[in-house]
N, C-alpha and C positions, 0 to 999 in steps of 0.2 A: 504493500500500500504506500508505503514513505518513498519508495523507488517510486509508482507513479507521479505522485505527487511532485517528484523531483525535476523530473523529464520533461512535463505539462510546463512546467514554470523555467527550465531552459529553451526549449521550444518557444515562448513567447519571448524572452533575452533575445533570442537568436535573429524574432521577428523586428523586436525593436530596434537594434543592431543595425538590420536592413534600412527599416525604414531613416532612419538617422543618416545612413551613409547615401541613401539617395536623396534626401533635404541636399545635402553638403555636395554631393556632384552637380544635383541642381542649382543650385546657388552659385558654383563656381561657374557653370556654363552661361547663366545669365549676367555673371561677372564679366567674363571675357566677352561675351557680346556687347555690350553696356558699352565696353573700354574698346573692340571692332568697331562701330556705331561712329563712335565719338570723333577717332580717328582716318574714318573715310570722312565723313561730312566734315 
C-alpha cells in the first residue's frame, strides 16, 4: 500500500517536472523572438 502510494505521488513530480520545463522553453522561445522582432524592424 505505502509503495503505491509512493509511485502515485512520483508520477505527479514527474508531471510537474514537465510541465515546469515546458513554461521555461516556452518563455525562452518567446524570449528570443521578442529580441528577432526587435532587431529586424
Amino acid at each position: 500500500m505505502g509503495n503505491r502510494g509512493f509511485s502515485i505521488e512520483h508520477r505527479g513530480d514527474r508531471a510537474v517536472r514537465k510541465n515546469i520545463t515546458r513554461l521555461i522553453i516556452e518563455g525562452l522561445i518567446l524570449g528570443l523572438l521578442r529580441i528577432v522582432s526587435r532587431m529586424v524592424y
